[in-house]
C-alpha positions in Angstrom: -161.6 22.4 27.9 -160.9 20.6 30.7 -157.3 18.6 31.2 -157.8 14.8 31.1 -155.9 12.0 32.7 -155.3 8.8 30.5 -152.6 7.1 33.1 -155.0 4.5 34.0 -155.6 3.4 30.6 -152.0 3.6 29.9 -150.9 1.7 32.6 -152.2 -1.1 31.2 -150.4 -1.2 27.8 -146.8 -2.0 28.2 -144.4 -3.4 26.3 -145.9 -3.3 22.9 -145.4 -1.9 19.3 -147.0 -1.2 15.8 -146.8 -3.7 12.9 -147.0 -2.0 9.0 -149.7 -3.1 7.7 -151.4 -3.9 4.9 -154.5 -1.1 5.4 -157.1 0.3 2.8 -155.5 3.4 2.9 -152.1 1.7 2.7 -150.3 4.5 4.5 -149.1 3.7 7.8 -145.5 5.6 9.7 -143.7 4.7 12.5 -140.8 6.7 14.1 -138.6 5.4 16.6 -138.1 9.3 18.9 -135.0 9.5 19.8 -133.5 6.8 17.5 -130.7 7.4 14.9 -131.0 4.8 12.3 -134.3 2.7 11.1 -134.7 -0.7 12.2 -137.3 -3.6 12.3 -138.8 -5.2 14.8 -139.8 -8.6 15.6 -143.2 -7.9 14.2 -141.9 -6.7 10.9 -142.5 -3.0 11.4 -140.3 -0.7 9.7 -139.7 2.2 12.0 -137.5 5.4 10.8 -135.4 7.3 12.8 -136.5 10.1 15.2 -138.2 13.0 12.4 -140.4 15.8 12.0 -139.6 17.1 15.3 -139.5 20.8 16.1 -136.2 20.6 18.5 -135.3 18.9 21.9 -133.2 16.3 22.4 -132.0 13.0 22.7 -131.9 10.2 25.6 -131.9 6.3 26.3 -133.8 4.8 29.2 -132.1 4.1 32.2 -132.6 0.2 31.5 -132.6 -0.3 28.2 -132.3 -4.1 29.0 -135.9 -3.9 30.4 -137.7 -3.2 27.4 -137.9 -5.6 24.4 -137.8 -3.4 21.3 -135.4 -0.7 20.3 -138.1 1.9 19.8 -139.3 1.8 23.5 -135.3 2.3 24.7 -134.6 5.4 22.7 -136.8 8.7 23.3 -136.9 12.8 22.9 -137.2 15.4 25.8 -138.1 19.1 25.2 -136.3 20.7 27.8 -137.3 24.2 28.5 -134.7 25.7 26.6 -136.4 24.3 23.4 -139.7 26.4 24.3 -142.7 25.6 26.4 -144.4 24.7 22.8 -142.5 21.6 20.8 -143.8 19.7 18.1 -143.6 16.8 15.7 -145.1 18.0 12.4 -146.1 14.4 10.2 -146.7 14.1 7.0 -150.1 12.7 5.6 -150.8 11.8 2.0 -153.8 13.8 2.3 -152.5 16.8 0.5 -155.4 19.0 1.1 -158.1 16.4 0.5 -158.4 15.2 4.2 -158.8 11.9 5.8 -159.4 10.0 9.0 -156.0 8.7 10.9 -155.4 6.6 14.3 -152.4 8.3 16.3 -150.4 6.1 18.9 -148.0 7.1 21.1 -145.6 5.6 23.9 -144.5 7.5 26.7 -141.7 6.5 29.2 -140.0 8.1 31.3 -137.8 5.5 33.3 -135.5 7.6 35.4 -133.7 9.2 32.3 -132.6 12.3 33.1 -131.5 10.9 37.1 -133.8 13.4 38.4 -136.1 10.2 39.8 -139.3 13.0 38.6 -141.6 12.0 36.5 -142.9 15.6 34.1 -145.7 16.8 34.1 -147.0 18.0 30.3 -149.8 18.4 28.3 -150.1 16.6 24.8 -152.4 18.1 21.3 -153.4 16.7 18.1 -154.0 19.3 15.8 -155.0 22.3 18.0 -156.9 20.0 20.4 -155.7 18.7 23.7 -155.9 15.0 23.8 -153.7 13.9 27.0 -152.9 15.1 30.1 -149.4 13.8 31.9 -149.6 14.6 35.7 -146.5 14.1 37.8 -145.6 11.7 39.5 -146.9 8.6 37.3 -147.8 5.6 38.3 -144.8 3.7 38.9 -145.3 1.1 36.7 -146.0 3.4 33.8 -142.7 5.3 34.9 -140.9 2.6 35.1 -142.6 0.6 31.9 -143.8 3.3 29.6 -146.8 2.9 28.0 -149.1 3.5 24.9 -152.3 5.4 24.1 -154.0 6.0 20.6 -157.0 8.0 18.8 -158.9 8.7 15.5 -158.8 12.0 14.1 -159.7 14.1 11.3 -157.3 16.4 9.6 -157.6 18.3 6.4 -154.0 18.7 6.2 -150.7 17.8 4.4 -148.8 17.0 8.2 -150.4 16.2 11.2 -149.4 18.4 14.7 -148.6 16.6 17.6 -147.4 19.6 20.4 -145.9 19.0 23.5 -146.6 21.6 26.1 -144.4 22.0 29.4 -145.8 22.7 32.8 -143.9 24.4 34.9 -140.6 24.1 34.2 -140.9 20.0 33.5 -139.6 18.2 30.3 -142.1 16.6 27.8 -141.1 13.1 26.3 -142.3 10.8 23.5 -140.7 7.5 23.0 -142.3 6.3 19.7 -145.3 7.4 17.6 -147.7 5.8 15.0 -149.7 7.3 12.2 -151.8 4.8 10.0 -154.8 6.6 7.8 -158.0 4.6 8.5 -161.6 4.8 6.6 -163.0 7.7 6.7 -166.3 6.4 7.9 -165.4 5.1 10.8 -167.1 4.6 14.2 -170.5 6.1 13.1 -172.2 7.3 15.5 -175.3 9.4 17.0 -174.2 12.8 18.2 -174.6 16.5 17.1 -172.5 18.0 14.5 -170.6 15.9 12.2 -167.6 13.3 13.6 -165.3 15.3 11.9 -165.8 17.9 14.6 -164.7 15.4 17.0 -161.5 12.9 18.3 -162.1 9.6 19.6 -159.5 8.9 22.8 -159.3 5.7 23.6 -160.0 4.6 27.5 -160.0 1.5 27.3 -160.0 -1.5 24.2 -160.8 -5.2 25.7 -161.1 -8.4 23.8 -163.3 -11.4 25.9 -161.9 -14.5 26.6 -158.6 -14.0 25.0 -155.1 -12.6 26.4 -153.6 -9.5 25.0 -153.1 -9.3 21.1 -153.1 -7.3 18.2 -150.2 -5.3 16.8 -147.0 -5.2 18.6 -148.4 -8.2 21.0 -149.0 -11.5 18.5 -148.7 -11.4 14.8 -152.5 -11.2 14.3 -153.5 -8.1 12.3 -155.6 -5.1 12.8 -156.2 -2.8 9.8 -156.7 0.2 12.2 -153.1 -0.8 14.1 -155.4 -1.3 16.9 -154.7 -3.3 20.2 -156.7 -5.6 22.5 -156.0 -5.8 26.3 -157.6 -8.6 28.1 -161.1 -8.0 29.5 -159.8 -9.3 32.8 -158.0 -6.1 33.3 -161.5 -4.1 33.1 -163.8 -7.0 34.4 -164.7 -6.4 38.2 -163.3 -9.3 40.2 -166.6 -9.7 42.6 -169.2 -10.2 39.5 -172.6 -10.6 40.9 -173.2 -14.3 40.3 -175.6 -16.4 42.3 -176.7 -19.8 42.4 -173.2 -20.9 41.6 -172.7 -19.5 38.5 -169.7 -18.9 37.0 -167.6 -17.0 34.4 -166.9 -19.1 31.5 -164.3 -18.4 28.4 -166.1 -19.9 24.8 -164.6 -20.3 21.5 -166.0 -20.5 18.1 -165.8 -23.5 16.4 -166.3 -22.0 12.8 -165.6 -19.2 11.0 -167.3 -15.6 11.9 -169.3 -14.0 9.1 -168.9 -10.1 8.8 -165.9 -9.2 10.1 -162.9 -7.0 8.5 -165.8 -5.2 7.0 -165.9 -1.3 5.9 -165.6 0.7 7.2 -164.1 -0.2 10.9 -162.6 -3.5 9.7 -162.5 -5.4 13.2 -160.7 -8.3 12.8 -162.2 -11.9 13.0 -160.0 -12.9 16.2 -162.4 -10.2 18.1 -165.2 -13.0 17.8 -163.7 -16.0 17.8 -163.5 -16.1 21.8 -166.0 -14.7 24.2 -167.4 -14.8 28.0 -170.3 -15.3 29.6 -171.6 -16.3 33.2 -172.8 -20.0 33.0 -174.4 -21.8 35.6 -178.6 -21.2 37.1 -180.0 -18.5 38.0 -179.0 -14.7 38.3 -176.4 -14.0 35.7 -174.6 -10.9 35.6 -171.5 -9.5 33.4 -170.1 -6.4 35.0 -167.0 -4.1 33.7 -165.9 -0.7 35.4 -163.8 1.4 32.9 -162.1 4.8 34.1 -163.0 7.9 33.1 -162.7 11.5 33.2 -166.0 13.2 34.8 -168.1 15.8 32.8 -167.3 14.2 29.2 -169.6 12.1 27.1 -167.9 8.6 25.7 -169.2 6.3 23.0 -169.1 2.9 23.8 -169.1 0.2 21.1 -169.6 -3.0 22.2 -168.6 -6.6 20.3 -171.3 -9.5 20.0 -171.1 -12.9 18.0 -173.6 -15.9 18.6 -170.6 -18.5 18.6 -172.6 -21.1 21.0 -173.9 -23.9 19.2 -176.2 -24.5 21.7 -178.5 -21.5 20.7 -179.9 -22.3 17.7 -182.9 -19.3 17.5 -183.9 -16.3 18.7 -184.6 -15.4 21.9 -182.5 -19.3 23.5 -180.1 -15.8 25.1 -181.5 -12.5 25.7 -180.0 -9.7 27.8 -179.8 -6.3 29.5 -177.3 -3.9 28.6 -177.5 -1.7 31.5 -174.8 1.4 31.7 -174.3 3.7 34.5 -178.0 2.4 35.8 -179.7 3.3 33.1 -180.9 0.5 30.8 -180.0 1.1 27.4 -180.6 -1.7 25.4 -182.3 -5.3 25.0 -179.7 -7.5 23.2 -180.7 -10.7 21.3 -177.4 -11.4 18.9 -179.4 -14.4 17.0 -182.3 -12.5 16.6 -180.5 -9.6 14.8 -177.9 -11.5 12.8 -178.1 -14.8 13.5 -175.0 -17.7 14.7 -171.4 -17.2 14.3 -172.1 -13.4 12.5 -170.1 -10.1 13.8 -172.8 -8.2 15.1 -171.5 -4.5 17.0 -174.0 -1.9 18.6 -172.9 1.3 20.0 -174.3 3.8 22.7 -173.0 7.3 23.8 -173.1 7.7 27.5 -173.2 12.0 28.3 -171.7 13.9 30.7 -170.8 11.7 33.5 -170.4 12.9 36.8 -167.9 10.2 38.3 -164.7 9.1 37.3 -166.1 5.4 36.8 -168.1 3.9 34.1 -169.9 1.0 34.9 -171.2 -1.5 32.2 -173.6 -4.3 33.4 -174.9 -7.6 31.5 -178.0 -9.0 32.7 -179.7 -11.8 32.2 -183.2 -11.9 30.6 -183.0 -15.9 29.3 -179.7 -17.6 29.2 -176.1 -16.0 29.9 -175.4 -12.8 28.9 -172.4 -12.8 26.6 -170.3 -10.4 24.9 -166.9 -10.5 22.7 -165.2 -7.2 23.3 -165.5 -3.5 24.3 -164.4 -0.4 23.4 -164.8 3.2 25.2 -163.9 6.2 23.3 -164.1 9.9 25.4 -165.6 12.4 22.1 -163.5 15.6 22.5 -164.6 18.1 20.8 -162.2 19.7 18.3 -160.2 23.0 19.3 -160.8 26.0 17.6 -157.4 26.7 15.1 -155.8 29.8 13.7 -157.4 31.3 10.3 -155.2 29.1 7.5 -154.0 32.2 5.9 -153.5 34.0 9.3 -151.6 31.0 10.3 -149.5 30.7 6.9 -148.3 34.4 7.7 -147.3 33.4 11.0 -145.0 30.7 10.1 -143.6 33.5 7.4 -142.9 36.1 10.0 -141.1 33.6 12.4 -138.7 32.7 9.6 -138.1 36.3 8.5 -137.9 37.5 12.4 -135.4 34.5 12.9 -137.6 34.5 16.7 -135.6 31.6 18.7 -136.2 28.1 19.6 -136.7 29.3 23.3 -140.1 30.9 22.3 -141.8 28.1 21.3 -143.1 29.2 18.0 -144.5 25.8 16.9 -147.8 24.2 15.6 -150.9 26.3 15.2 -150.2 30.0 16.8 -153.4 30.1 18.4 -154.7 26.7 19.7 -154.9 24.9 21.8 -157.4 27.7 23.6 -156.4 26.2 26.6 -153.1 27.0 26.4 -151.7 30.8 25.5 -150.8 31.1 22.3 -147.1 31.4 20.7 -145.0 32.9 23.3 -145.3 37.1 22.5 -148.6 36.3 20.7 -152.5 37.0 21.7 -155.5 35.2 19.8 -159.3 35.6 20.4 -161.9 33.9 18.3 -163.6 35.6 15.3 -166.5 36.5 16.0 -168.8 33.5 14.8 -166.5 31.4 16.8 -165.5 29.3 14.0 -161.4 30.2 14.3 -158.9 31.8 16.1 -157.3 35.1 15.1 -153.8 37.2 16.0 -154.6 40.2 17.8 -151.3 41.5 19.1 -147.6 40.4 18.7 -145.1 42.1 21.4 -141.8 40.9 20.9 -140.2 44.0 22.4 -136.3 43.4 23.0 -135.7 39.8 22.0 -132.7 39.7 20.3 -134.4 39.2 16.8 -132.0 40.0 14.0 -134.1 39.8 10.3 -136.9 41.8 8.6 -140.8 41.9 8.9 -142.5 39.5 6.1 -144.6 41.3 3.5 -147.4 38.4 4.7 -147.8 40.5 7.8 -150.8 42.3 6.1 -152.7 39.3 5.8 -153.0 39.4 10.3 -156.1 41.5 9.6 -157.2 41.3 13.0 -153.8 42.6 14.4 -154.4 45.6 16.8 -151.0 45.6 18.6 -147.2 45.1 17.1 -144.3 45.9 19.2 -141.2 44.7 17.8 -139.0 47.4 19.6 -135.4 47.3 20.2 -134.0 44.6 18.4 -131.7 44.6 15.1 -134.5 44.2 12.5 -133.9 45.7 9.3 -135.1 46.3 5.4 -138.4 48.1 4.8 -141.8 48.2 6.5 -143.9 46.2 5.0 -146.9 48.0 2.3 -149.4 45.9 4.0 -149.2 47.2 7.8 -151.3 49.0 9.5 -154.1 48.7 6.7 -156.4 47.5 8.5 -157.3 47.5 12.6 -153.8 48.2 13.4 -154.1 50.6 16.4 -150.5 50.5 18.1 -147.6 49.9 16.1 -143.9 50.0 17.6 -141.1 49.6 15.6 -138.6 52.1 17.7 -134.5 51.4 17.7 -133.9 49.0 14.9 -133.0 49.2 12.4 -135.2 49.5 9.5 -134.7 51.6 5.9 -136.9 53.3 3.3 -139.7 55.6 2.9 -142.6 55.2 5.0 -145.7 53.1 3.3 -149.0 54.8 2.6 -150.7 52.0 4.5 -149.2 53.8 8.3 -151.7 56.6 7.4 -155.0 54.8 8.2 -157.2 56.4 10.6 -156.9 53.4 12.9 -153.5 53.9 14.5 -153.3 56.0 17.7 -149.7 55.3 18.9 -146.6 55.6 16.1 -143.6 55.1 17.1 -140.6 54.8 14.9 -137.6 56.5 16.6 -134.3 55.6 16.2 -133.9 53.8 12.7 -132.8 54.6 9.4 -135.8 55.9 7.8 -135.8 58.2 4.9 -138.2 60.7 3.4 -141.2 63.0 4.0 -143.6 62.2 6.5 -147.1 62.2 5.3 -149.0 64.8 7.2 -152.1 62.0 7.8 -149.4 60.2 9.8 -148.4 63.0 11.9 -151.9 64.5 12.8 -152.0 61.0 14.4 -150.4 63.1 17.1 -152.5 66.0 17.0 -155.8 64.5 17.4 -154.9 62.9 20.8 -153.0 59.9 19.9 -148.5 59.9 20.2 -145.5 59.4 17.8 -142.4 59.4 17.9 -140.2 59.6 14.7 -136.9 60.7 16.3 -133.8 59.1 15.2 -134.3 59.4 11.8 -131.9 61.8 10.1 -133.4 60.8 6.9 -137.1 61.8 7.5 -138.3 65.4 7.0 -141.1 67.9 6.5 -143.0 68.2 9.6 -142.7 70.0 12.8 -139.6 68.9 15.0 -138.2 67.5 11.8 -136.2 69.1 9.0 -137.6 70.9 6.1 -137.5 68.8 3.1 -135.7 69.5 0.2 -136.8 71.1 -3.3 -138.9 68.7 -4.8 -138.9 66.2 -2.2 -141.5 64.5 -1.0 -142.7 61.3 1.7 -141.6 59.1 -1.5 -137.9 60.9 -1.9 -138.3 63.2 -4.6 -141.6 64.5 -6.0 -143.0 63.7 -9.3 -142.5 67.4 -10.4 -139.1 67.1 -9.3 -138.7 63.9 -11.1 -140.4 65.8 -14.3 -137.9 69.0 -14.0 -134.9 66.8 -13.6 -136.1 64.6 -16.6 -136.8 67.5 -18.9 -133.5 69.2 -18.2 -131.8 65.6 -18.6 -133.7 66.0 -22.0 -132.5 69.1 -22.9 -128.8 68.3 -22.2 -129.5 65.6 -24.2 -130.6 67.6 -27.0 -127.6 70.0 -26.8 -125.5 66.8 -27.1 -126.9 65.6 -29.8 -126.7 68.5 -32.0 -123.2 69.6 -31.0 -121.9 65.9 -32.2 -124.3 66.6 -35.3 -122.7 69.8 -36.0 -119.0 68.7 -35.8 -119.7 65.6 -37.7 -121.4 68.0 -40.9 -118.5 70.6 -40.5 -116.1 67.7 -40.5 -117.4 66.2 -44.1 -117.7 69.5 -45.5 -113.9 70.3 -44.9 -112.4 66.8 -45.8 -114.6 66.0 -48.9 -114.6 67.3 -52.5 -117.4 67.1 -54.7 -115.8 65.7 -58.7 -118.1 67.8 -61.8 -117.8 67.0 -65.0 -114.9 68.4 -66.4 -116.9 70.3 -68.9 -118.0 72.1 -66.1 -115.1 72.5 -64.2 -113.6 74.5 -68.2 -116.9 77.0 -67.7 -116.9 77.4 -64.4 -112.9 78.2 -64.3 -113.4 80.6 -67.2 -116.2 82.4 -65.3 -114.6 82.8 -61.9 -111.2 83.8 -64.2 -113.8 86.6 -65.7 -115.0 87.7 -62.1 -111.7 88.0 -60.6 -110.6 90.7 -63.5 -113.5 92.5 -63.5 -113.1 92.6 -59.5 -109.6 94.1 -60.2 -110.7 96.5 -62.0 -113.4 97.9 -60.0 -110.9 97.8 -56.8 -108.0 100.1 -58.9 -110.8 102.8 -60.3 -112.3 103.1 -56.8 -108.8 103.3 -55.3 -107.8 106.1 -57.9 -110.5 107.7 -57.3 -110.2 107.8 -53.8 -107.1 109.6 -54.1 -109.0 112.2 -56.4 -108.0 111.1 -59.9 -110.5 111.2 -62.2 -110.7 109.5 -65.1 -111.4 110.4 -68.6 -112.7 108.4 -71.6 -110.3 109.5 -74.7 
């Protein structure tokens, strides 16, 4: 997508500001960039101090006297250090259930650095680039600042705003607005669905009227929308003959339709517009700036508030845009007097840098209220949400520095590279972005890999060599199309995960860390059947060639389930022994300390008998002794 310049439109919106208001949606921030505490403005606009942001820093204009509210003095500068990639991530009440939001900024730049140059950077709202800062500015932009706004879709609980540095140059923001708007918005004809699309504004007049709105007069606009005079668009040689002239009109009476759903322009829009009175030729012409080779939607502002036309067809005009003649316009004939009555036309792929918008006369003056021109960009492709979610989990648990720019989405905008270290490509139906390789060889990163590594499906290529990264390699990678993984002098610990076997990796290498274990012989044919690795380093790993023999029972796990069987079964059997030993010396024990009592007619018997026994005994032993020694005895 091309780069866009919106320093014309800018230029002409200075010194202004948001007022809260009271909108459908009723959900409307404002933060001060660079400011420390909130405040309120003239306009009763609460503004909180500078939020959300990603890094940078802080900084006053060189003037502050020359501005009139505080949130236009303060303001926040990324300087390279911070990244090429910084963002402001807002919150939206959205929480997953989407809605439509305008987005104003103001940018200044005012000399504040001292460096008297104006940076050069590139601005995105959710993935998509939306404006285009090209050094040097304008002076009176430089010097005054100015604003710009759009309408957006986002599905989303915070809203991206990125900041991208060319060259070596500093991005700054000064203040920035987010109010949610109707969802139904400026309707209009054009393929795909408007969600697929953001409305930049180029340019917002009001007829007849000086400039008003928020930040400008306390008159309201739900949509925190303002409107510039149409002088500034209004060419000053308008084709006029037969004396005719430009005349400012008023309404007299209240306008019928306005503030209505679901764009909600306000009634002052009507009350005041021009037209070229006098005889004759009448012509209305407007050149608005653009950017060639985009398509814009133009929504123009009509009310009937002469009461000198009284019936259809009394005025009757041309509405003729870049020479071609796109519409017949009779307001009383389609709504009748002092009735809001807005038409809009998309005007495609322009070839100049001008738009030109002409009102001719068919009967009567031509007349018209106000005008709008949007530029329709299409929306960026953005990261896969879950490929994204593991992203953001693998910067925190690689602690990867500010200098790096690891902000908003990882992938998008696709004209701009992706997170520093990172590639993307688009799946393959070209609905989203993927992660395709990571290299963040030697940068000084100091934590662990995050298990949500294994949801980058599409990763081919991971090179997070030579740092101090430690704990285990994650189950998860390599599963799926890794083909190059290297991991080599850190630090990591543990047994090498099943998932480094698929038949997808041709280059291994993990030398030089603390690994432990058997190597799985899938793993280590990687370097048999033409690919390389390198597992060096690793006093811990064992049982393939160049590598120590493992030990009994040990396997790529630690030790092997039979191993773990034999050492439980002769646990069990020590156990065992245990057991019965302690069983045995506890019986013996109460064997020899207890005494069973009998009854002690019992005890009489049993005394007598063992009294018996014992003679008899006696006996026996001094016969057999006597007759050992050869006596023999004789029965008298």
């Amino acid at each position: 997508m091309s780069r866009f310049s919106l320093i014309f439109f800018l230029s002409l919106l200075l010194h202004y500001s948001s007022l809260s208001l009271s909108i459908p949606f009723n959900y409307s921030l404002h933060i001060d960039c660079g400011g420390h505490v909130n405040s309120t403005d003239a306009f009763h606009t609460t503004w909180l101090s500078d939020r959300f942001h990603s890094g940078g820093a802080t900084s006053v204009v060189s003037e502050p006297l020359h501005f009139h509210h505080q949130q236009e003095k303060t303001l926040r500068y990324f300087p390279i250090s911070s990244g090429k990639k910084n963002c402001y991530s807002i919150p939206t009440p959205a929480a997953g259930g989407g809605g439509r939001y305008s987005l104003r900024t103001f940018t200044v730049y005012d000399n504040f650095d001292g460096k008297s140059h104006s940076p050069s950077f590139d601005v995105s709202v959710e993935g998509t680039l939306v404006f285009s800062w090209q050094s040097p500015w304008p002076e009176s932009v430089s010097r005054s600042g100015a604003y710009s706004d759009l309408f957006f879709y986002s599905n989303d609980s915070v809203v991206n705003l990125c900041f991208y540095s060319i060259a070596t140059d500093s991005p700054v923001i000064g203040s920035l607005e987010l109010t949610q708007i109707d969802p139904n918005s400026y309707p209009y004809n054009y393929p795909k669905n408007s969600t697929n699309y953001i409305l930049v504004n180029y340019g917002r007049f009001s007829s007849g009227s000086d400039q008003w709105g928020p930040g400008f007069t306390n008159d309201t606009d739900f949509f925190g929308r303002s409107w510039q005079s149409d002088a500034e668009f209004r060419l000053p040689s308008v084709s006029i003959t037969n004396g005719a002239t430009i005349k400012a009109i008023s309404a007299i009476k209240n306008i019928l339709n306005a503030e209505k759903s679901p764009n909600y322009f306000p009634e002052k829009l009507y009350q005041t517009a021009i037209t070229a009175s006098g005889n004759g030729g009448r012509v209305l012409e407007y050149e608005l700036p653009v950017d060639a080779k985009m398509d814009y939607l133009l929504v123009f502002h009509f009310a009937e508030i002469d009461v000198s036309v009284t019936k259809a067809g009394q005025r009757v005009f041309d509405v003729i845009v870049n020479g071609d003649n796109a519409s017949r316009i009779d307001v009383y004939k389609e709504v009748g007097g002092f009735y809001a009555y807005d038409w809009s036309y998309v005007v495609k792929n322009l070839s100049s840098t001008t738009l030109s918008v002409r009102l001719e006369s068919v009967v009567g003056a031509p007349v018209i209220c106000g005008l709008e021109n949007y530029a329709i960009v299409p929306v960026d492709l953005k990261t896969v949400p879950e490929q994204a979610i593991a992203m953001r989990a693998l910067k925190a648990s690689l602690h990867v520095p500010d200098r790096m720019g690891w902000n908003g989405d990882p992938c998008a905008p696709t004209a701009w590279d992706a997170w520093e270290g990172v590639t993307c490509h688009p799946t393959k139906d070209e609905s989203n972005l993927v992660v395709s390789q990571i290299d963040l060889g030697s940068q000084g990163l100091k934590g662990y890999v995050s298990d949500q590594i294994g949801f980058l499906t599409n990763l081919v290529s991971l090179n997070l060599s030579s740092n101090s990264l430690g704990g285990n390699i994650p189950s998860g990678l390599g599963r799926n199309s890794l083909v190059k993984l290297d991991l080599s002098n850190n630090k990591f610990t543990g047994f090498l995960p099943d998932s480094l076997t698929s038949s997808s990796l041709q280059l291994v290498l993990l030398n030089g860390n603390l690994l432990e274990g058997q190597v799985p012989d899938e793993l280590y044919s990687i370097g048999v059947h033409g690919g390389a690795i390198d597992l060096s380093g690793n006093k811990g790993l064992c049982g393939v060639p160049s590598l120590p023999d493992c030990p009994l029972f040990w396997d790529k796990n630690g030790l092997s389930t039979g191993g773990k069987i034999g050492i439980g079964l002769s646990c069990l059997v020590i156990i065992c022994a245990l057991v019965f030993g302690i069983y045995y010396i506890c019986v013996k024990r109460r064997h020899n300390e207890y005494d069973f009592g009998l009854p002690h007619e019992l005890m009489s018997l049993a005394s007598k008998r063992n009294r018996y026994h014992r003679q008899k005994s006696l006996m026996t032993l001094e016969m057999e002794s006597q007759h050992a020694k050869g006596f023999i005895t004789t029965n008298d």
